[in-house]
TIKOLRO-983987 format. One line per field, with one value per atom (N, C-alpha, C, O): x, y, z; residue number from 1; residue in one letter; atom name. Coordinates in Angstrom, 1 decimal. Example, Ala and Ser with C-alpha at 12.3 -4.5 7.8 and 13.67 -1.06 7.14 Angstrom:
2
c1: [13.2; 12.3; 13.2; 14.2; 12.8; 13.7; 12.9; 13.4]
c2: [-5.7; -4.5; -3.3; -3.3; -2.2; -1.1; 0.0; 1.1]
c3: [7.8; 7.8; 7.8; 8.5; 7.1; 7.1; 7.9; 8.0]
kegu: [1; 1; 1; 1; 2; 2; 2; 2]
banu: [a; a; a; a; s; s; s; s]
zavo: [N; CA; C; O; N; CA; C; O]
//
This chain:
82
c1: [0.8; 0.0; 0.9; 0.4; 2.1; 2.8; 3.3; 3.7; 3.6; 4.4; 3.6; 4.1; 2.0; 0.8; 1.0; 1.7; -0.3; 0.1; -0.8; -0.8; -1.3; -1.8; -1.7; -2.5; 0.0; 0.4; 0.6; 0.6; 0.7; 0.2; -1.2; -1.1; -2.1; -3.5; -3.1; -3.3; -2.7; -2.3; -1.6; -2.1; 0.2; 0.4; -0.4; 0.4; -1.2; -2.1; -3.3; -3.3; -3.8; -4.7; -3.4; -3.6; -2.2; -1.4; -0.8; -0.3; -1.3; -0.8; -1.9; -1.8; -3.4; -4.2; -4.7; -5.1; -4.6; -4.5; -3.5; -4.0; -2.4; -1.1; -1.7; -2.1; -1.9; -2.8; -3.9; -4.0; -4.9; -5.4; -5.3; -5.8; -4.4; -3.8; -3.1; -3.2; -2.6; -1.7; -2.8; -2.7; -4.0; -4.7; -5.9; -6.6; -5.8; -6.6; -6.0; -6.7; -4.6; -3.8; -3.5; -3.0; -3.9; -3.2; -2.2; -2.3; -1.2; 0.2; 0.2; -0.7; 1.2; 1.2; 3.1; 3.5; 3.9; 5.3; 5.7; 5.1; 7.3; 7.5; 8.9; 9.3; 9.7; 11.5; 11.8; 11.3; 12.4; 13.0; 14.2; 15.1; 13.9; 14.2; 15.3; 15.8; 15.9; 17.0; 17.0; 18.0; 15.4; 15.7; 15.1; 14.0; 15.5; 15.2; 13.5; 13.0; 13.3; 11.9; 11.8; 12.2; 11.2; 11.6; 10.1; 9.5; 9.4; 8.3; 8.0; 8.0; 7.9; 7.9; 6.4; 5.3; 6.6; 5.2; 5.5; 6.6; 4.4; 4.0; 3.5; 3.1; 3.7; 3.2; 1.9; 2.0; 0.6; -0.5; -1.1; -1.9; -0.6; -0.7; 0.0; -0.7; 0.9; 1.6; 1.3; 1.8; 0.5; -0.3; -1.2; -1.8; -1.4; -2.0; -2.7; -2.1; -4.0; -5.5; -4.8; -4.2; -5.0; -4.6; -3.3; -3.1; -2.3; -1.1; -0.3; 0.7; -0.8; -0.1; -1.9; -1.8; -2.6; -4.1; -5.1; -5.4; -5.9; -7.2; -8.6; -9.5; -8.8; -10.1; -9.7; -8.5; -10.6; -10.7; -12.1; -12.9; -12.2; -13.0; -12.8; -11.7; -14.2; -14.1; -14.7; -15.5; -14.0; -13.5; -14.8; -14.8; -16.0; -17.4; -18.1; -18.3; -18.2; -19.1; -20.2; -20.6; -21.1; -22.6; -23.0; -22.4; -24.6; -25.0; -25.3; -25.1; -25.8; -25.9; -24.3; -24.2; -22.8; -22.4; -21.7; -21.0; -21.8; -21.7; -22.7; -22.1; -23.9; -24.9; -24.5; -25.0; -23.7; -23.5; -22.1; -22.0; -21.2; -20.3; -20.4; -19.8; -21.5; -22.0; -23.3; -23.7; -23.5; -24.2; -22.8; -22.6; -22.1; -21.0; -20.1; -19.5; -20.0; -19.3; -20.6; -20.4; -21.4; -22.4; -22.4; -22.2; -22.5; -22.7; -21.3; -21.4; -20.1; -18.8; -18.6; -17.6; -19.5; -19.3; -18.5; -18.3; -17.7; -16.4; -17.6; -18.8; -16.4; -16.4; -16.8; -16.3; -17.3; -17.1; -16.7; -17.0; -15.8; -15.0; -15.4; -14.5; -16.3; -16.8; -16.3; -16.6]
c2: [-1.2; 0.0; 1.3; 2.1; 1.6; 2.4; 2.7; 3.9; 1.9; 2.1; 2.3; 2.2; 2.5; 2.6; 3.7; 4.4; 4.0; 5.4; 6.6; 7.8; 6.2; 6.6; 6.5; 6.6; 6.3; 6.3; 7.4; 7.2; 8.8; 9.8; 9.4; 9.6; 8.9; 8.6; 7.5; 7.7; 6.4; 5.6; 6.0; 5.8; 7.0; 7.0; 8.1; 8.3; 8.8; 10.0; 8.3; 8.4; 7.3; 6.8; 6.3; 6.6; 5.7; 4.9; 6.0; 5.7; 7.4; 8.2; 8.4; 8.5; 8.3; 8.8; 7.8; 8.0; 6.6; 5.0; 5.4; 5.7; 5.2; 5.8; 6.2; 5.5; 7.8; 9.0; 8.6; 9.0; 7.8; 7.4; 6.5; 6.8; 5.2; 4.6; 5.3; 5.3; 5.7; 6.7; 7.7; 7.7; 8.5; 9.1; 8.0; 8.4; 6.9; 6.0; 5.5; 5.1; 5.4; 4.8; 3.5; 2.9; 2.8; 1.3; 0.8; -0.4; 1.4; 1.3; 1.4; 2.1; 0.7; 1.6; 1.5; 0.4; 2.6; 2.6; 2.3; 2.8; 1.0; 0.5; 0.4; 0.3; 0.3; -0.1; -0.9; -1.8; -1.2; -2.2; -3.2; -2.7; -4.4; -5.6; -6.1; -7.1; -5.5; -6.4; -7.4; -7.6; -8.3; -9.2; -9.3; -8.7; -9.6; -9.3; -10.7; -11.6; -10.1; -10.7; -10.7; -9.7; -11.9; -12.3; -12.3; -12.4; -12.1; -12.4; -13.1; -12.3; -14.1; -14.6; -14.0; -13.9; -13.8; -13.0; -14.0; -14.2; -14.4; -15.6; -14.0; -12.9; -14.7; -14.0; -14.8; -15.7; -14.1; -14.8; -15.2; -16.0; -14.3; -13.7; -15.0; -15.7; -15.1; -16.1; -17.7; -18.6; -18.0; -19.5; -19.8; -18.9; -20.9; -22.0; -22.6; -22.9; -23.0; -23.6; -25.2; -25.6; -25.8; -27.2; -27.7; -28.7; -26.9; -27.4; -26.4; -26.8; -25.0; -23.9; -24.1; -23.6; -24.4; -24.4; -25.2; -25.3; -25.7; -26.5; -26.2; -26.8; -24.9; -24.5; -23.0; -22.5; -22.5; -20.7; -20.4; -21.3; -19.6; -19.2; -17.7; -17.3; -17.1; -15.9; -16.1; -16.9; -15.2; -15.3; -14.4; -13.2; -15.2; -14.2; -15.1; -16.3; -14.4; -14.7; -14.4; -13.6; -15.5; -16.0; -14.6; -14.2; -14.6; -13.5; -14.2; -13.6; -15.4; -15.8; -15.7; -15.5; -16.1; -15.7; -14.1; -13.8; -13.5; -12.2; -11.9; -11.3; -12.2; -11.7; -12.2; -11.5; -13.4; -14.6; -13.7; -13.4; -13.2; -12.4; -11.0; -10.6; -10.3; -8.7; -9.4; -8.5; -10.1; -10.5; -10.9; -10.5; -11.8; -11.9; -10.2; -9.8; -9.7; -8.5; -7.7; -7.2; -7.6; -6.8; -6.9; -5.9; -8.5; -9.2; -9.2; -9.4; -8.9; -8.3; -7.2; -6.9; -5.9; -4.7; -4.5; -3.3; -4.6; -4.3; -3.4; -3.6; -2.1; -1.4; -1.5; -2.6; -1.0; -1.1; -0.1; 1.1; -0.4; 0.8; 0.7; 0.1; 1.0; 1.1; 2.0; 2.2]
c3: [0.0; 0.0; 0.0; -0.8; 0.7; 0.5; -0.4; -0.5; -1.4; -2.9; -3.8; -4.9; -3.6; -4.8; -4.7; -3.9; -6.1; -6.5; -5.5; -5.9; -4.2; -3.2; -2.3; -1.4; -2.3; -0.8; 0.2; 1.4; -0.5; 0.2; 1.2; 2.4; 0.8; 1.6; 2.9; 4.1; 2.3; 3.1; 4.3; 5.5; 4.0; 5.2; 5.8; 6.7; 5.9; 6.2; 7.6; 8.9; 6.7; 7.5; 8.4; 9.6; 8.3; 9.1; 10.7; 11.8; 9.9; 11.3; 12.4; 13.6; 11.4; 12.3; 13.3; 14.4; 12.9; 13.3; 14.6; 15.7; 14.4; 15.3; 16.2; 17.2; 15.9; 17.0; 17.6; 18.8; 17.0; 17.6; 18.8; 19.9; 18.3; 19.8; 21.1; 22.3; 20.2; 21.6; 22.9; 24.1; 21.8; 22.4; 23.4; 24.3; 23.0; 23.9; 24.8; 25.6; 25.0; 26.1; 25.9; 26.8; 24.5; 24.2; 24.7; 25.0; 25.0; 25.2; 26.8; 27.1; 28.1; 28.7; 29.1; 29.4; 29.0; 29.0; 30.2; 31.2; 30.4; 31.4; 31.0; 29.9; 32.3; 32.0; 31.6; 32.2; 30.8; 30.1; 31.6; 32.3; 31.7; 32.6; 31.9; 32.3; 30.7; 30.6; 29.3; 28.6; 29.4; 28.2; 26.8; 26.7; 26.1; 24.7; 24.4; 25.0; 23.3; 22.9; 21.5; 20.9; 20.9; 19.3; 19.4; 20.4; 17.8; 17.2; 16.0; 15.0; 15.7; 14.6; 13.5; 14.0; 12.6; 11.9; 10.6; 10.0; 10.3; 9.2; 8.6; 9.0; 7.4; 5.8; 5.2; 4.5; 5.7; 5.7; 4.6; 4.5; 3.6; 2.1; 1.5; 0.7; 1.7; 0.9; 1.0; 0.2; 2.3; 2.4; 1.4; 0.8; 1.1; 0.2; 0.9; 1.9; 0.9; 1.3; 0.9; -0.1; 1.9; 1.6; 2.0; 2.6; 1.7; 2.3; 3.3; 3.9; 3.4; 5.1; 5.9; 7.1; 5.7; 6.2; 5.7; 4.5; 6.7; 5.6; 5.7; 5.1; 6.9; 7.2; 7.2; 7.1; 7.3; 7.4; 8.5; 8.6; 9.0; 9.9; 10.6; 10.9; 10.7; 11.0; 12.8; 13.3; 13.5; 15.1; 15.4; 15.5; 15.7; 16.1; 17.1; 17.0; 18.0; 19.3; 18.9; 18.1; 20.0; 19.4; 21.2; 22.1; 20.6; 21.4; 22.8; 23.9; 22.9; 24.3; 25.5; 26.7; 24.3; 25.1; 25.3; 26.3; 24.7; 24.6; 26.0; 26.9; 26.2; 27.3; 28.9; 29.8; 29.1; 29.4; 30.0; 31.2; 29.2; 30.0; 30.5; 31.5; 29.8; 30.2; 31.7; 32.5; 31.7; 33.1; 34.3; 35.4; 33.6; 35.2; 35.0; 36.1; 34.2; 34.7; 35.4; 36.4; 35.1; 36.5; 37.2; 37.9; 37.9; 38.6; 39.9; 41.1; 39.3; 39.7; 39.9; 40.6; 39.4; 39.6; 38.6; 39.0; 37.5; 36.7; 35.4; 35.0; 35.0; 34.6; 33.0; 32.6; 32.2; 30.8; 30.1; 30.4; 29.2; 28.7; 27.1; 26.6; 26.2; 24.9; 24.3; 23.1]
kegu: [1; 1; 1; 1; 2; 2; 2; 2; 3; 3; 3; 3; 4; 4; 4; 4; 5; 5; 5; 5; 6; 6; 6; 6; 7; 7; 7; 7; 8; 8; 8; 8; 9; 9; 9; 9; 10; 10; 10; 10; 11; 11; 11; 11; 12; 12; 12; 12; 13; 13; 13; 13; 14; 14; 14; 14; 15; 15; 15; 15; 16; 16; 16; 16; 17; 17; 17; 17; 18; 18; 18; 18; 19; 19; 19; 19; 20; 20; 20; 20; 21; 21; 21; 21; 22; 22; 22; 22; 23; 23; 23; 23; 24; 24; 24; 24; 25; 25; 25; 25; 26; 26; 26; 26; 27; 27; 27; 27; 28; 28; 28; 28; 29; 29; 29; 29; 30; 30; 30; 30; 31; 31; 31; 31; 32; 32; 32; 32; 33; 33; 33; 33; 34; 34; 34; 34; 35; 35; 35; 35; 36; 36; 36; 36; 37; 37; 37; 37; 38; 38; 38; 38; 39; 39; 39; 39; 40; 40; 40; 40; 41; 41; 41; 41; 42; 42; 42; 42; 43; 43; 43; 43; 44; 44; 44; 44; 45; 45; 45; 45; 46; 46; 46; 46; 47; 47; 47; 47; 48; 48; 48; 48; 49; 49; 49; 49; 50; 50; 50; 50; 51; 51; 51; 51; 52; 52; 52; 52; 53; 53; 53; 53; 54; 54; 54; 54; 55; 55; 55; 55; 56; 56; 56; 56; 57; 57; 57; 57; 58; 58; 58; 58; 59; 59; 59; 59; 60; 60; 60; 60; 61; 61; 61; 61; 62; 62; 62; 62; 63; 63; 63; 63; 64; 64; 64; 64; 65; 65; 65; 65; 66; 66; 66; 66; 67; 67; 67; 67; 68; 68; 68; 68; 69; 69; 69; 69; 70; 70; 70; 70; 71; 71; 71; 71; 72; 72; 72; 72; 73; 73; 73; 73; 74; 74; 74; 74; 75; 75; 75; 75; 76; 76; 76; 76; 77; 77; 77; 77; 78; 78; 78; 78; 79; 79; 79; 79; 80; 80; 80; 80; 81; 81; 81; 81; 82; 82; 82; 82]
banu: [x; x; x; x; x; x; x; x; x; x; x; x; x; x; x; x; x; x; x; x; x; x; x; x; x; x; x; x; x; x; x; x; x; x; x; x; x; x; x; x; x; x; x; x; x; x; x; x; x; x; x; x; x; x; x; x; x; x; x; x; x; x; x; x; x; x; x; x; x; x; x; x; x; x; x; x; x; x; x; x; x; x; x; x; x; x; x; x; x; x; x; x; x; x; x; x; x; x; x; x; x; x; x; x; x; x; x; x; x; x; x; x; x; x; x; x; x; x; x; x; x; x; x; x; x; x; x; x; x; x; x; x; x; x; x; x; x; x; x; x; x; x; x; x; x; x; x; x; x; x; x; x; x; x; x; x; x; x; x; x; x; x; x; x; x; x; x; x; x; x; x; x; x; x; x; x; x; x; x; x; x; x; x; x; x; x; x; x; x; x; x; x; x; x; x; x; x; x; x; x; x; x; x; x; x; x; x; x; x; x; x; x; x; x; x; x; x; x; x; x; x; x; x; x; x; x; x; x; x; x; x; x; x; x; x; x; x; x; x; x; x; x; x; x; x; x; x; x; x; x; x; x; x; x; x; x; x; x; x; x; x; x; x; x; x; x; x; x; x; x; x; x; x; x; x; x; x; x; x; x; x; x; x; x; x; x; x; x; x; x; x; x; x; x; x; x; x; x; x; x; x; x; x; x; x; x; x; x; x; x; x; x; x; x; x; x; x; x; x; x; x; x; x; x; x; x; x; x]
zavo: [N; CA; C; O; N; CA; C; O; N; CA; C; O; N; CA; C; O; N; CA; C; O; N; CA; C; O; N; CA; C; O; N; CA; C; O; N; CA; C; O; N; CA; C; O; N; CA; C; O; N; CA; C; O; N; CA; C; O; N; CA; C; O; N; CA; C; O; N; CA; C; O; N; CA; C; O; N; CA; C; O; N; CA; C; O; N; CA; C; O; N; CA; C; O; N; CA; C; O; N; CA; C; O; N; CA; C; O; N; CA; C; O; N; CA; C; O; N; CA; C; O; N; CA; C; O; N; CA; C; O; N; CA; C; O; N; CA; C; O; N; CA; C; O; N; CA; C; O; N; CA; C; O; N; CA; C; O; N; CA; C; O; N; CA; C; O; N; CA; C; O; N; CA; C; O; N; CA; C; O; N; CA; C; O; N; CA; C; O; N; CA; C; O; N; CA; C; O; N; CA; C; O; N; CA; C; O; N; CA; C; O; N; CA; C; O; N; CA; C; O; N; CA; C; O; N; CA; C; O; N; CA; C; O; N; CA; C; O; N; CA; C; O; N; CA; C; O; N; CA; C; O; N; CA; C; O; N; CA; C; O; N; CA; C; O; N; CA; C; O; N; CA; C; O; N; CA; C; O; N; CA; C; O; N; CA; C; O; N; CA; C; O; N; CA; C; O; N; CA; C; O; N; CA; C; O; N; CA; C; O; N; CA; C; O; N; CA; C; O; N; CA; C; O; N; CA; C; O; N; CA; C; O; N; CA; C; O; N; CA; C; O; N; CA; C; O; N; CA; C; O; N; CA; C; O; N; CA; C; O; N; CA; C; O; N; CA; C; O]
//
């Protein structure tokens, strides 16, 4: 997306994305302890159906338990942050 011919727009949405996390408090900053941390990042784009995966599925909660957790957080007193 950066190297199209619209990447002016792009990085424009990639800052306000940025600004926006920061302005929510995503993040919260702490001392660094000393030890290092690796991330491995698969290239999702480049998998094949059948031989890097054999199902696909979209990550959606059914409404009973969506209700099923907004009743035990009442029920606890805990906060909602929307």
């Amino acid at each position: 997306a950066v190297s199209c011919p619209n990447q002016l727009e792009w990085w424009a949405a990639i800052q306000n994305e940025y600004a926006s996390l920061l302005e929510h408090g995503t993040w919260e900053k702490t001392k660094a302890n000393g030890t290092r941390k690796a991330r491995l990042v698969i290239k999702g784009y480049r998998q094949k159906r059948g031989i890097d995966y054999h199902e696909t599925f979209a990550a959606v909660s059914r409404m009973d338990s969506v209700r099923r957790i907004i009743a035990s957080a009442v029920l606890r007193g805990w906060k909602f942050l929307l």
